[in-house]
N, C-alpha and C positions, 0 to 999 in steps of 0.2 A: 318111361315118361308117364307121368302122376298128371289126370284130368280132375278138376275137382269145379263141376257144375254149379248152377247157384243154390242149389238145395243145400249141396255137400257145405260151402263157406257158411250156408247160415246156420246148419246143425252146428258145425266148428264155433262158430264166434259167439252163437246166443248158449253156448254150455261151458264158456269158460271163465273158470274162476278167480277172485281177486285174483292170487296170487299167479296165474298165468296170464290175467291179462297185464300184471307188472314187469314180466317178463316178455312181453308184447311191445310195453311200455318204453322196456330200458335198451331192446336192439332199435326203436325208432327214434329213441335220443342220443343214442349212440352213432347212428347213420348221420341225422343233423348236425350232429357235433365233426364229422368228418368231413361234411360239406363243407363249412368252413373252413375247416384245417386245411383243405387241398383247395381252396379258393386262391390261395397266394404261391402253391407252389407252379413249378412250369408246366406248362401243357403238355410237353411231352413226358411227363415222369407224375402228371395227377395218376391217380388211383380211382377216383370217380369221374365219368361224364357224362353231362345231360345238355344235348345236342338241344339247341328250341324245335319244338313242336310245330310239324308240318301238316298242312291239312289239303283235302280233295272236296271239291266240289261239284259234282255231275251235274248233268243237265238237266234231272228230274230232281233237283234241290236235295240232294242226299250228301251231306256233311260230316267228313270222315278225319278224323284227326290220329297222326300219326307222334306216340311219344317215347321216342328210343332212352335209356339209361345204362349205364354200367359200374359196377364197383370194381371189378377186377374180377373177382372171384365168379363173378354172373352178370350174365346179359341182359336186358327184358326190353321188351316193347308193350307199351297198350294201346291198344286199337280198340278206338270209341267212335260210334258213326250215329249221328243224328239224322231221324228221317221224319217227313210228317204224318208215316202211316204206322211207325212201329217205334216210335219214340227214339229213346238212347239203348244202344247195345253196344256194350263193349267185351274183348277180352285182354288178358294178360297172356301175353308170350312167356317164357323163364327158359335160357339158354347155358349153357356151360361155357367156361371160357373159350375148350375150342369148336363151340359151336352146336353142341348136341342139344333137343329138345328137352329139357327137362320136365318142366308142367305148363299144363294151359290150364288157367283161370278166367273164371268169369268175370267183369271188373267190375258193376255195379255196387255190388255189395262191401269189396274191400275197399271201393275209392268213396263211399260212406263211412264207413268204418276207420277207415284209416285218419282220414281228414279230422273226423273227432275226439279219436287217440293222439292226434297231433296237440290240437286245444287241449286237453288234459293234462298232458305235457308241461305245460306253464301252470294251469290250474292246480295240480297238488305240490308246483312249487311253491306259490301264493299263501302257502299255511297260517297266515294273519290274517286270511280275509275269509268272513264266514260266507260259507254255504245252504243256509236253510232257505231263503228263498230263490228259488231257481225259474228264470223267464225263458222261452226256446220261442223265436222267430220262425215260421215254416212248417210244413206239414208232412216233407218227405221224408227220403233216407238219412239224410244229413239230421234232421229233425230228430228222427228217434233214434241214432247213434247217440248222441247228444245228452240223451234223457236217459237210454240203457249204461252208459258211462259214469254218469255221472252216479249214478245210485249203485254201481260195483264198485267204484272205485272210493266214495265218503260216505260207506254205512254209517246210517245213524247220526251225519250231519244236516243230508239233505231233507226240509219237514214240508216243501211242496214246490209243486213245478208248473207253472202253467205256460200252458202253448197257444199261441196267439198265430192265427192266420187270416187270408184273405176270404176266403171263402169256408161255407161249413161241411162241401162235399168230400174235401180232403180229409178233412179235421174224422167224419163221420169212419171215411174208410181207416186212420188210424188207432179210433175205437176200438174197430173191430179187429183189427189184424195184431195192435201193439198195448195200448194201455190197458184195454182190461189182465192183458198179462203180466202186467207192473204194476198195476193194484191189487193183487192177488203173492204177487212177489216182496211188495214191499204196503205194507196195508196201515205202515205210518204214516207214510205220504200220500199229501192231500195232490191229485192230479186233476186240473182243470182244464177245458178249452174255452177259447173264445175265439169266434170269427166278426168278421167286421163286418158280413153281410147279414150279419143276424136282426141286426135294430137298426134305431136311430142313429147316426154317425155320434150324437150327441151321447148314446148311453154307451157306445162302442167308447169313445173317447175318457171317456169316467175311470172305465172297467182299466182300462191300456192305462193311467195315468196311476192309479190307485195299487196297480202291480208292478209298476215301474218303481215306484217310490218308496215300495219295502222290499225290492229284490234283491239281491245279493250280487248273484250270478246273469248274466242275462247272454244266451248265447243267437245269433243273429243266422240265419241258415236262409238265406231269399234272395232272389235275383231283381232287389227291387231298386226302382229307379228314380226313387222320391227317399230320403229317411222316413222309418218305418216310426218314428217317432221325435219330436221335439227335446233339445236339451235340457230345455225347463220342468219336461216329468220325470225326471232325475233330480230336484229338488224337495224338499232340503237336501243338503248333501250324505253322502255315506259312500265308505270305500265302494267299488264293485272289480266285478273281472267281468271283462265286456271283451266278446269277441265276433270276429267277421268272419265267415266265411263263401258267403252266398254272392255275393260282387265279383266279379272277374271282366270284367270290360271298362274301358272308362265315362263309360256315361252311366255306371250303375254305383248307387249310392246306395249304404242300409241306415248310418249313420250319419248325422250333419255336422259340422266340423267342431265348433265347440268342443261337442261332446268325443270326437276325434282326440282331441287336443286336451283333455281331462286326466290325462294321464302324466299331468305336468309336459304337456308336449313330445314326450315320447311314446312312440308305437314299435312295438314288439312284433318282426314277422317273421316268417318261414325262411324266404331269400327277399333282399333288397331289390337288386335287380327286377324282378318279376313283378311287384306290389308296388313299385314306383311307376312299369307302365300297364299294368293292369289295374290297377286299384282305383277306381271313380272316386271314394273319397280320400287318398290319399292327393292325388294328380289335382282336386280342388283345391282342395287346402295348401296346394304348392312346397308339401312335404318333402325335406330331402334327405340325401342317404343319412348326414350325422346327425337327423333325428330319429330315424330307425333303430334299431337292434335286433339282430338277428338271434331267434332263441340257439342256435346251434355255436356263437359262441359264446353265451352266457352258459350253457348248462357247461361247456367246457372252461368257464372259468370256473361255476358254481361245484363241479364235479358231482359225487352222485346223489349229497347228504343234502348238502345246504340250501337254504332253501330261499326263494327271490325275497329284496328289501323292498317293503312296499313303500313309499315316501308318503309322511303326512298330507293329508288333504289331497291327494291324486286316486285317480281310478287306476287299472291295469287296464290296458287296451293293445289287444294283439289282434293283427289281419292275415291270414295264412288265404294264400293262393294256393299249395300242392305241388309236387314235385314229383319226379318220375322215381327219385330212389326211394321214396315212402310206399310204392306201387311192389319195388323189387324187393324191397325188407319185408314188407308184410308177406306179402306173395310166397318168402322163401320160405318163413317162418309157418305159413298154411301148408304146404308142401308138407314141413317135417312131420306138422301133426297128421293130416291125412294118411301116411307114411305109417305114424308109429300105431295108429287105430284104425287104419286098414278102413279109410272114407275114402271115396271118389274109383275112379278106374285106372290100371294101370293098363296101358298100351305100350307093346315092343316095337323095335323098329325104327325108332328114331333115332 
């Protein structure tokens, strides 16, 4: 049994290169694509299953979510437990089929990670919609997966990125911990922040309105409960890929519906199911499934070349919620590498 710490994931992830994180890339589109496929066959003969997510609540408000999955080949569970003294902690289980421990992971970092490699997934099918300006909503993990992706994966398209938050104490710690090492990495791109508590709402709103309206890309990463912006600074028009990730309840909005619905009224998700009752602004907009599309069986109509039709005058707009076999795919796929470069601990006995 292979431990691999959170030190160990982020040596792993922040040194891997295009070409393995394409390889990253194509076991997590391949897993999607299987969701689907065993969506219609019988329960007793799927090959995947992801049981909904059970959670504990003690008495000292300590908030523990339980999310089992299985492909056949492997088991996993993550266990994520929200407190108000020590934040989010989670780990990844990884079981064998019949039952042995294989690795424990730590899941902060892969369920950032992964969730960004998901969005990019659609993002370098898009190949008709340009990437040089790039917007990131948020200040956290999710934030700079977001912005380290996107600059391994479209060298030399992306020419600047700016990250917009609420506050500047966030913004300040990603300074130090992440951007100066991606303006040092990548010293064509222009990387800016802005927070909203810095001025006038008035000069905030300028700033927000003026980077909307040349952006390209704008990825949304916040668990906010208002739209983090108007659909009108989104005019004049111009393609974009707009994505959600930071909503997951239904009273959290990142987006207001219009701009939901710019995608010629179709939204691209992860699983329907899920984003129909999680998705605050999907549930407003009274979204239903045959306006959805699930990218898992698009890439499996698309197969591995082709690449998505974008329609004139429409935005792309995809909301991913997360899934338990994005958790088991990545997780296994960290396993080998620690494995083959001798990262993390191995413990006998399980």
């Amino acid at each position: 049994m292979r431990i691999l710490a959170e030190p160990d994931i982020s040596q792993i992830l922040r040194e891997l290169t295009q070409s393995q994180c394409h390889d990253f890339l194509k076991a997590l589109c391949d897993s999607l694509t299987s969701v689907f496929n065993q969506s219609t066959v019988p329960e007793e003969e799927r090959l995947i299953h992801q049981p909904l997510r059970s959670t504990i609540l003690t008495k000292e408000q300590n908030l523990s979510l339980f999310m089992p999955v299985s492909n056949t080949a492997s088991t996993g569970i993550k266990i994520v437990t929200a407190s108000q003294s020590h934040g989010i902690i989670g780990v990844i289980n990884i079981f064998s089929p019949e039952g042995s421990l294989q690795g424990l992971l730590s899941a902060a970092e892969i369920t950032a990670f992964r969730t960004a490699l998901t969005i990019m997934s659609l993002l370098v099918r898009c190949q008709s919609l340009r990437k040089e300006n790039v917007i990131i909503f948020g200040s956290g993990r999710q934030a700079e997966w977001h912005a380290r992706l996107v600059l391994l994966l479209f060298p030399g398209q992306v020419r600047s990125i700016t990250i917009l938050n609420r506050g500047r104490a966030r913004l300040v710690e990603l300074e130090k911990e992440v951007l100066g090492e991606l303006r040092a990495a990548h010293p064509h791109v222009t990387i800016t922040t802005i927070a909203k508590d810095d001025a006038d709402p008035n000069v905030y709103e300028e700033k927000l309105r003026a980077a909307l309206q040349t952006c390209d890309v704008l990825f949304s990463c916040t668990p906010a409960t208002q739209p983090n912006f108007p659909a009108s600074y989104l005019q004049p028009f111009r393609q974009r890929f707009i994505s959600l990730i930071g909503s997951y309840k239904p009273h959290m909005r990142e987006i207001d519906t219009e701009t939901l619905l710019s995608g010629g009224g179709k939204v691209y998700v992860d699983l329907k199911e899920a984003c129909l009752e999680e998705s605050g602004e999907l549930i407003l907009a009274e979204m239903t499934e045959d306006q959805l599309v699930e990218v898992g069986e698009l890439y499996g109509e698309l197969g591995s070349e082709r690449p998505v039709d974008v329609a004139e005058g429409c935005n792309v707009v995809f909301k991913c919620v997360g899934m338990g076999i994005m958790d088991l795919v990545i997780g296994n796929k960290l396993l080998d590498v620690g494995r083959e470069r001798g990262i993390g601990m191995t413990v006998d006995g399980f």
